[in-house]
N, CA, C and O of each residue as an XYZ file, in Angstrom:
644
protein
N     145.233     51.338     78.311
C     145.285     50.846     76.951
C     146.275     49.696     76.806
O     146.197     49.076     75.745
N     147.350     49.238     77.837
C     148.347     48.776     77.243
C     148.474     47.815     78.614
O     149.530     47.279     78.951
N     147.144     47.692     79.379
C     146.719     46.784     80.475
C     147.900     44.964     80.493
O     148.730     44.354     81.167
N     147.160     44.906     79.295
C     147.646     43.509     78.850
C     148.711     43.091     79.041
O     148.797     41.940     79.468
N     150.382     44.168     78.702
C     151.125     44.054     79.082
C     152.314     44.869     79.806
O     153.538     44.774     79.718
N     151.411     45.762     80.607
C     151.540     46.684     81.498
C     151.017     46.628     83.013
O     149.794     46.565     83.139
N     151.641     46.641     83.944
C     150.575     46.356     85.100
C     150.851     47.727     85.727
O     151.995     48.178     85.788
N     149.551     48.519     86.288
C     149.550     49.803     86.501
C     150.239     49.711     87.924
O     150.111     50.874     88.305
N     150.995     48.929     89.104
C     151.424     48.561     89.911
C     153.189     49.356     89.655
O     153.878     50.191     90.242
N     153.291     48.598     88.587
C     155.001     48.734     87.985
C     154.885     49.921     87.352
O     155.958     50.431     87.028
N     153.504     50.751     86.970
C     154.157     52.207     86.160
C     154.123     53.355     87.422
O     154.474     54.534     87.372
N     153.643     52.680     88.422
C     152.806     53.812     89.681
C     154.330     54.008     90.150
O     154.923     55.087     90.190
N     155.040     52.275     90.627
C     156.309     52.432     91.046
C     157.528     53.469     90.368
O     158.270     54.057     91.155
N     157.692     53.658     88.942
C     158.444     53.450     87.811
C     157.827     55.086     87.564
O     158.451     55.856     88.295
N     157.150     55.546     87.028
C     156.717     56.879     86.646
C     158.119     57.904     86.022
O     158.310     59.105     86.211
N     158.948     56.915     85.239
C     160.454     57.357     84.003
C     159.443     58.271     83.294
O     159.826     59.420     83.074
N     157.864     57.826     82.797
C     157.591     58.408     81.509
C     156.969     59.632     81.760
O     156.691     60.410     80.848
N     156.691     59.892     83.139
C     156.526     61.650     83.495
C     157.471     62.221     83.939
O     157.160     63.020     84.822
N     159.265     62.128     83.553
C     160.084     62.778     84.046
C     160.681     62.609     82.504
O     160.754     61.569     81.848
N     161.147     64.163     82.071
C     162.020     64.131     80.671
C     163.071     64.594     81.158
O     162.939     65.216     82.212
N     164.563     64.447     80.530
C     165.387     65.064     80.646
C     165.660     66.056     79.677
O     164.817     66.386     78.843
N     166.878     66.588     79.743
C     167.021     67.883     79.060
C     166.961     67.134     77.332
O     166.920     68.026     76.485
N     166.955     66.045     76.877
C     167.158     65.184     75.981
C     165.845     64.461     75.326
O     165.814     63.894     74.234
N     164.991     64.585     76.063
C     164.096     63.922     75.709
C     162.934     64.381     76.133
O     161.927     63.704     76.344
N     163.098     65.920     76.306
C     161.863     66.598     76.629
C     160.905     66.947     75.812
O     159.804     67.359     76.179
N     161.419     66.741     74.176
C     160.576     66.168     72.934
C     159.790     65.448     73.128
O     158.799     65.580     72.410
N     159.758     64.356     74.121
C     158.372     63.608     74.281
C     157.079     63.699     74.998
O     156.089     63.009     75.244
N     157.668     65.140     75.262
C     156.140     66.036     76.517
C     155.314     65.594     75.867
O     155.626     65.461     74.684
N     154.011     65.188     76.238
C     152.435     64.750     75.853
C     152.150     65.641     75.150
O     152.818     66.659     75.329
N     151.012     65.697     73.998
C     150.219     66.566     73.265
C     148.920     66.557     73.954
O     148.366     65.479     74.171
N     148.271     67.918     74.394
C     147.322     67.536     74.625
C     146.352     68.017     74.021
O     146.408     69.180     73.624
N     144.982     67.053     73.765
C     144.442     67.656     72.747
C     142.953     69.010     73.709
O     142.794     69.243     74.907
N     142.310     69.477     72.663
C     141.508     70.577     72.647
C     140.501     69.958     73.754
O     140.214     70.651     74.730
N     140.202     69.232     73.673
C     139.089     68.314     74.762
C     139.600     68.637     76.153
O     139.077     69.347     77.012
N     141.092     67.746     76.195
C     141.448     67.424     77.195
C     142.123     68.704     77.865
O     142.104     68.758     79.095
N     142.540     69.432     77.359
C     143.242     70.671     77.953
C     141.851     71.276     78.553
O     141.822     71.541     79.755
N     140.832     71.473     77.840
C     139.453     72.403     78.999
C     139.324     71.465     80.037
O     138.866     71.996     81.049
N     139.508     70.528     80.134
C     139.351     69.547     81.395
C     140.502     70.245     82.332
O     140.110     70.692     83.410
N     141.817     70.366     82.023
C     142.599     70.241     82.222
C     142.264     71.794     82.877
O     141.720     71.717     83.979
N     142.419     72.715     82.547
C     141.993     73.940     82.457
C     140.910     74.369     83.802
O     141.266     75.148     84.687
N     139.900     73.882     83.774
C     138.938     73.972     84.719
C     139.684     72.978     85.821
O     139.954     73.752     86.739
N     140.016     72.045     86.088
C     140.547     71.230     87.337
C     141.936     72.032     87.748
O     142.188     72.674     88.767
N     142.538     71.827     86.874
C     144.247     72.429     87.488
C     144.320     73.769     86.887
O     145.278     73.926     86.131
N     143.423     74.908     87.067
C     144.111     76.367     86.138
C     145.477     77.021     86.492
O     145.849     78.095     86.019
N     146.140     76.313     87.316
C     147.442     76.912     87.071
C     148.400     75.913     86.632
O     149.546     75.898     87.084
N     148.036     75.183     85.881
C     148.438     74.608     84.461
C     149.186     74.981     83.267
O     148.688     74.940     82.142
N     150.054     75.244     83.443
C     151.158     76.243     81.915
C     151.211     74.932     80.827
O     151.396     73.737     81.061
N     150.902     75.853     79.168
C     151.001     74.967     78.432
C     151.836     75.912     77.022
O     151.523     77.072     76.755
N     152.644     75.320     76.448
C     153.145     75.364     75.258
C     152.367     75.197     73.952
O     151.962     74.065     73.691
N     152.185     75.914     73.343
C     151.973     75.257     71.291
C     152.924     74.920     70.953
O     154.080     75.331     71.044
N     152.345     73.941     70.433
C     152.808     72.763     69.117
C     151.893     72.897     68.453
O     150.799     72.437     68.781
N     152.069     73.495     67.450
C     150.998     73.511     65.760
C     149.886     73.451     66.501
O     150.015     73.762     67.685
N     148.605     73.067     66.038
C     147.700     73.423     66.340
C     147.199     72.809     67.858
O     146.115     73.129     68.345
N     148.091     71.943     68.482
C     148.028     71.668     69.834
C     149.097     72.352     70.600
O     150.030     73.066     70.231
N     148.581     71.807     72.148
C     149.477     72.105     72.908
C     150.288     71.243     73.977
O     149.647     70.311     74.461
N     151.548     71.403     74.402
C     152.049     70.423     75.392
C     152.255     71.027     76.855
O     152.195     72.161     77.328
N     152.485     69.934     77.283
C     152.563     70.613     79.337
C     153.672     71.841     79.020
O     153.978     72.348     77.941
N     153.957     72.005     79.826
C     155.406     73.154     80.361
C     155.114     72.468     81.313
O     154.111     72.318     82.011
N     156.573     71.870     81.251
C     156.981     70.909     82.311
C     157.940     71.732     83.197
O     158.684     72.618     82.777
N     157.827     71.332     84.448
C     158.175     71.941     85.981
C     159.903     71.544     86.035
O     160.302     70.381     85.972
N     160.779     72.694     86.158
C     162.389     71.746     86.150
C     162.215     71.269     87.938
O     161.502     71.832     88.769
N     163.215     69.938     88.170
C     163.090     68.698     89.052
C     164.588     68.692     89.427
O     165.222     67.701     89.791
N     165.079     70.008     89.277
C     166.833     69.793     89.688
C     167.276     71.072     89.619
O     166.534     71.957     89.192
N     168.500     71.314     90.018
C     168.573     73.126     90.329
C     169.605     73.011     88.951
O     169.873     74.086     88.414
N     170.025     72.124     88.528
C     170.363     72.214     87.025
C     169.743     72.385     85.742
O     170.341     72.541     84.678
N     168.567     72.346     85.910
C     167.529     72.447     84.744
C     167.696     71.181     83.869
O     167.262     71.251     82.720
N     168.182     70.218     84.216
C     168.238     69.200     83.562
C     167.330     67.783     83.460
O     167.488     66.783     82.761
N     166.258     68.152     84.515
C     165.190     67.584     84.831
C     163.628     67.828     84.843
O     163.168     68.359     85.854
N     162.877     67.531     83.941
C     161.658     68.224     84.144
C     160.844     67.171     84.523
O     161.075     65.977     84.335
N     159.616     67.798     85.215
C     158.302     66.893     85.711
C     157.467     67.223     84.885
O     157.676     68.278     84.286
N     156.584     66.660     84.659
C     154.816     66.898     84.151
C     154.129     67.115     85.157
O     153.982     66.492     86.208
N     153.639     68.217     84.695
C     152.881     68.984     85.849
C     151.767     68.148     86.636
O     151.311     68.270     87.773
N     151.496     67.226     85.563
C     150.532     66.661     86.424
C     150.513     65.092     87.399
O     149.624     64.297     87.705
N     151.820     65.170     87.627
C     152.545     64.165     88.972
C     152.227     64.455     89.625
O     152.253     65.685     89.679
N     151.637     63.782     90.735
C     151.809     63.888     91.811
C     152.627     62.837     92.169
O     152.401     61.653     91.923
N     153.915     63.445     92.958
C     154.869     62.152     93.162
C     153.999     61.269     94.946
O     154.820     60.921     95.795
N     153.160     61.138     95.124
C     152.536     60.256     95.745
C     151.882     59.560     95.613
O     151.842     58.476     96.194
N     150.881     60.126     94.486
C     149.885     59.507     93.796
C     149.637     59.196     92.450
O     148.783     58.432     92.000
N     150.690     60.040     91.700
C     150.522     59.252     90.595
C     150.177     60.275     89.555
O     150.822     61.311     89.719
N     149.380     60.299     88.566
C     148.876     61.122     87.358
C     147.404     61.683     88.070
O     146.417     61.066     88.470
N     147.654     62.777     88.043
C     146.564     63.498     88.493
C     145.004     63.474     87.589
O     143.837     63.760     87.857
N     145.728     62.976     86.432
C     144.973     63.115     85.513
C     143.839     61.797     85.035
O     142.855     61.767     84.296
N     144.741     60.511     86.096
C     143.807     59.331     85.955
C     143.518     58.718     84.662
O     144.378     58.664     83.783
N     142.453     58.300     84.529
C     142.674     57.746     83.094
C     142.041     58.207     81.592
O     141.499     57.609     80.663
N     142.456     59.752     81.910
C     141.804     60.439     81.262
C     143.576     61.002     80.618
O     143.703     62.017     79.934
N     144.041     60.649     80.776
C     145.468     61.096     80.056
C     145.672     61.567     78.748
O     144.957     60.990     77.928
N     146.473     62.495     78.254
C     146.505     62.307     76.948
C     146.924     61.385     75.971
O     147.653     60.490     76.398
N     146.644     61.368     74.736
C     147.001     59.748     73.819
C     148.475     59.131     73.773
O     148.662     57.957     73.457
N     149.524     60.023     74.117
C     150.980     59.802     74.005
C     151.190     59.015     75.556
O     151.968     58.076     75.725
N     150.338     59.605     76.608
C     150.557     59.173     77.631
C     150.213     57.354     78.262
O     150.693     56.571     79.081
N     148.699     57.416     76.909
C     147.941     56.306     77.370
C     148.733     55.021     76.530
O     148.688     53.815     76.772
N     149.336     55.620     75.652
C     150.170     54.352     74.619
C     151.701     54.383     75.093
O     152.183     53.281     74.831
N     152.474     55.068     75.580
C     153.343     55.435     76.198
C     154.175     54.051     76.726
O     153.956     54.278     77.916
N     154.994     52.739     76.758
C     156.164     53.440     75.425
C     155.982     53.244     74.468
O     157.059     53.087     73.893
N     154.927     53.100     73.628
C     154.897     52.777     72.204
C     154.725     54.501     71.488
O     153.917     55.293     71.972
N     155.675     54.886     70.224
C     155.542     56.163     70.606
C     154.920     55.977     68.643
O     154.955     54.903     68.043
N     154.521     57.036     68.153
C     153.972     56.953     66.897
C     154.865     57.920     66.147
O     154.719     59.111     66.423
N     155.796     57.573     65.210
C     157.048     58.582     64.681
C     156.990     58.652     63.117
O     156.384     57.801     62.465
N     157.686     59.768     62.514
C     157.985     60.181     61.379
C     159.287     59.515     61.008
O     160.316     59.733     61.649
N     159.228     58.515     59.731
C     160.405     58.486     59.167
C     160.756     58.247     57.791
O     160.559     57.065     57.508
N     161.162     58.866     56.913
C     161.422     59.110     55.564
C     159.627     58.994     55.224
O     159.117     58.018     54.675
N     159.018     59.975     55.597
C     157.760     60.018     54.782
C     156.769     59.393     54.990
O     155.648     59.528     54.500
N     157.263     58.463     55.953
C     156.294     57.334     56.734
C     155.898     57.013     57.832
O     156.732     56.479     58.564
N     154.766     57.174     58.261
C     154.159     57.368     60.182
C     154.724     55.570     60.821
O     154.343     54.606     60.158
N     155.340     55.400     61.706
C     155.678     53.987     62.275
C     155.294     54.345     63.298
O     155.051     55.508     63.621
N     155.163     53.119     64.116
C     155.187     52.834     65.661
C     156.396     52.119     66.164
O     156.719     51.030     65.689
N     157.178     52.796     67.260
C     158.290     52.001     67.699
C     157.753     52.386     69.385
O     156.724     52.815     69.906
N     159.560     51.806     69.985
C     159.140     51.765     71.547
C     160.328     52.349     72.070
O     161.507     52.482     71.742
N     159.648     52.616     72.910
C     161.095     53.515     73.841
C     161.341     52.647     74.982
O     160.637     52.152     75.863
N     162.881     52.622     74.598
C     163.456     51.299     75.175
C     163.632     51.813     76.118
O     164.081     50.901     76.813
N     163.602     53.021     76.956
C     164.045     53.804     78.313
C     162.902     53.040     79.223
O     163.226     53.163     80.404
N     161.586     52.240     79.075
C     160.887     51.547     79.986
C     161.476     50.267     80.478
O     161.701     49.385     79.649
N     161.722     50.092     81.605
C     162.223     49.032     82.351
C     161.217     47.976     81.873
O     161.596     46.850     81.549
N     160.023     48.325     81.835
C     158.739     46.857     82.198
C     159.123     46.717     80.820
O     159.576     45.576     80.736
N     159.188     47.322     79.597
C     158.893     46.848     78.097
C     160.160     46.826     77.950
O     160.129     46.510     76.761
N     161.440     46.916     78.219
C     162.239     46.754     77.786
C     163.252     44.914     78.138
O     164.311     44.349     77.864
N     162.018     44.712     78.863
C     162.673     43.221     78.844
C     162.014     42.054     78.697
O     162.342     40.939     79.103
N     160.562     42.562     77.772
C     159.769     41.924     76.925
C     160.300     41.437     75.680
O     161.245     42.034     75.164
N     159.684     40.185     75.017
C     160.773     40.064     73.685
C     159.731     41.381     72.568
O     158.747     42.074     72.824
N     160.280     41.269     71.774
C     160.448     42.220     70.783
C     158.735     41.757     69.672
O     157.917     42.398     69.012
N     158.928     40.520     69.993
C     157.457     39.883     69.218
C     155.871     39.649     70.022
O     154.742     39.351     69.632
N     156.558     39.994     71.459
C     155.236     40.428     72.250
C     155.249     41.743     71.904
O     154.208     42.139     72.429
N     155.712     42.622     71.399
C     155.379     43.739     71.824
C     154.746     44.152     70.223
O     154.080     45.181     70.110
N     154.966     43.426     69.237
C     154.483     43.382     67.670
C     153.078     42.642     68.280
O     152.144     43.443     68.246
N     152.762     41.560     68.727
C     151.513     41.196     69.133
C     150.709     41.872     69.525
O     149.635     41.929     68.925
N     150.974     42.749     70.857
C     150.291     43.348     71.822
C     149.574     44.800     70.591
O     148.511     45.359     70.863
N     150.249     45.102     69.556
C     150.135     46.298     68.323
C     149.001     45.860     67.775
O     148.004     46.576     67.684
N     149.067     44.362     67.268
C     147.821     43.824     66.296
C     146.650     43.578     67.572
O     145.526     43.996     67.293
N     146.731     43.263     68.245
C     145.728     42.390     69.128
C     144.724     43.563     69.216
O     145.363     44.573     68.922
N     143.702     43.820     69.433
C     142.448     44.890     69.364
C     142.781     45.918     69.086
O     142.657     46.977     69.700
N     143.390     45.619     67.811
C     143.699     46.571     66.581
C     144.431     48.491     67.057
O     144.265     49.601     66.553
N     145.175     47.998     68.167
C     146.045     48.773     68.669
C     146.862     49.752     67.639
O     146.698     50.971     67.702
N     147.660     49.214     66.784
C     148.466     49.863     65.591
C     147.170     50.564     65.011
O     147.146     51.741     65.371
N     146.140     50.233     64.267
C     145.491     50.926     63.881
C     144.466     52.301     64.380
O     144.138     53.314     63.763
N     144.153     51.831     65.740
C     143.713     53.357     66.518
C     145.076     54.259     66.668
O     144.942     55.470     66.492
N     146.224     53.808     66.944
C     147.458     54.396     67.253
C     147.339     55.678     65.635
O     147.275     56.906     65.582
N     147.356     54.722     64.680
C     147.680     55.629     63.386
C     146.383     56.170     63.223
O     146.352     57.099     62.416
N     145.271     55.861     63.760
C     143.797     56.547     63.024
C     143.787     58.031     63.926
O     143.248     59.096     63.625
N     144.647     57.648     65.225
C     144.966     59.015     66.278
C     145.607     60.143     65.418
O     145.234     61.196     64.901
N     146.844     59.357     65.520
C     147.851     60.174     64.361
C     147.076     61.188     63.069
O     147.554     62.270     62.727
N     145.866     60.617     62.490
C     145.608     60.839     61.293
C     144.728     62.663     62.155
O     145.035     63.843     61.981
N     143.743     62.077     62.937
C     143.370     63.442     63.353
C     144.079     64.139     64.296
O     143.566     65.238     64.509
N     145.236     63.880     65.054
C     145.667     64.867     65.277
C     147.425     64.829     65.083
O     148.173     64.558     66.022
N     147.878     65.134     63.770
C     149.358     64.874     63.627
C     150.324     65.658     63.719
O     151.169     65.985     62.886
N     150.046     66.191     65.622
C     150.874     66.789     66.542
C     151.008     65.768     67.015
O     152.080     66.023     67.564
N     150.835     64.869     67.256
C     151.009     63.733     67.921
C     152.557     62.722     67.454
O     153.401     62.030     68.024
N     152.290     63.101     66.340
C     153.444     62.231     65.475
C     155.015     63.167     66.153
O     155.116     64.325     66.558
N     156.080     62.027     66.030
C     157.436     63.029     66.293
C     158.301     62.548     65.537
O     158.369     61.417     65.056
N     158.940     63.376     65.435
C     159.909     62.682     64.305
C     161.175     61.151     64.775
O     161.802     60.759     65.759
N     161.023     60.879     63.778
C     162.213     59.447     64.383
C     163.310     59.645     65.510
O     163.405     60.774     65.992
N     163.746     59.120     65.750
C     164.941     59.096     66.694
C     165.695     58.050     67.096
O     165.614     57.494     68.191
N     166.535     57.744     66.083
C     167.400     56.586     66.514
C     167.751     56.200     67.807
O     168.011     56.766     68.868
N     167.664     54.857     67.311
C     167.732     53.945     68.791
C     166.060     53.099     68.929
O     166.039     51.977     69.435
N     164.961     53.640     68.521
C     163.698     53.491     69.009
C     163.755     52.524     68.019
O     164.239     52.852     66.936
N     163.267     51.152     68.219
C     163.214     50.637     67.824
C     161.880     50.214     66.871
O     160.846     49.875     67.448
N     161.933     50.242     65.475
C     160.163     50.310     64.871
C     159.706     48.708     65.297
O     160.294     47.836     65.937
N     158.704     48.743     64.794
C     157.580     47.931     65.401
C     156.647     47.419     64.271
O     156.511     46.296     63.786
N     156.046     48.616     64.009
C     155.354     48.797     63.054
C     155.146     49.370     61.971
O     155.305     50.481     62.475
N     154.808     49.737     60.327
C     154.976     50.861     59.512
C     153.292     50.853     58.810
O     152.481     49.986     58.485
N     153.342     52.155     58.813
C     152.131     52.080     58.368
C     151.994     51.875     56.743
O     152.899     52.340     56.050
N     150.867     51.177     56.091
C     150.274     50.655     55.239
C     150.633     51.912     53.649
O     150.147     51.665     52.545
């Protein structure tokens, strides 16, 4: 989804956004009802969490401190097991879709090396250009497990209408 200014080369290398820390393990993927029976029949020993009417990975701890988790579905050789069938947080990923005072935005998580040293008005472009912001929020609208709440520092982007 985010081809344009993403090269799947630098996320294969880079793979920050399938490792959470004890801090930011709020941003585990949602996955939706579709994708989990996929998920389900290919990987059944697959552990998953609820979130409201979805569910997220149960992510694997990656340190004998528990301060590191994986997404189960790394393979640290190859990549996302899951291909390009990912879930929606994963496929827009760093652009994240958030709650703030009452209002759904799009910001970015500056923890990506590749987007974080983009200017700030490519990355408002890359939102409008084939109406990106708007599938982002039309996602949001049917499934708003998806949405997370704000978190300072993330910088907005976008607000919705």
């Amino acid at each position: 989804m985010l081809k344009n200014i993403l090269s799947g080369s630098d996320c294969a290398r880079c793979r920050i956004c399938c490792v959470f820390d004890k801090y930011d393990i709020w941003e585990t993927p949602v996955v939706s009802d579709e994708l989990y029976g996929r998920i389900i029949a290919d990987f059944p020993e697959t552990e998953f969490i609820s979130k409201g009417s979805s569910r997220i990975f149960k992510c694997i701890p990656d340190d004998e401190k528990g301060e590191l988790y994986v997404c189960p579905m790394l393979d640290k050789a190859s990549g996302c097991r899951l291909g390009d069938s990912k879930p929606f947080d994963c496929r827009i990923w760093p652009y994240r879709i958030m709650e703030l005072g009452g209002k759904r935005v799009i910001s970015i998580a500056s923890i990506c090396p590749e987007m974080y040293n983009k200017p700030l008005s490519q990355l408002v472009n890359e939102l409008e250009e084939n109406n990106l912001s708007e599938k982002i929020f039309s996602e949001a609208e049917k499934n708003p497990d998806i949405i997370k709440p704000y978190q300072e520092g993330y910088p907005i982007l976008k607000v919705e209408r």
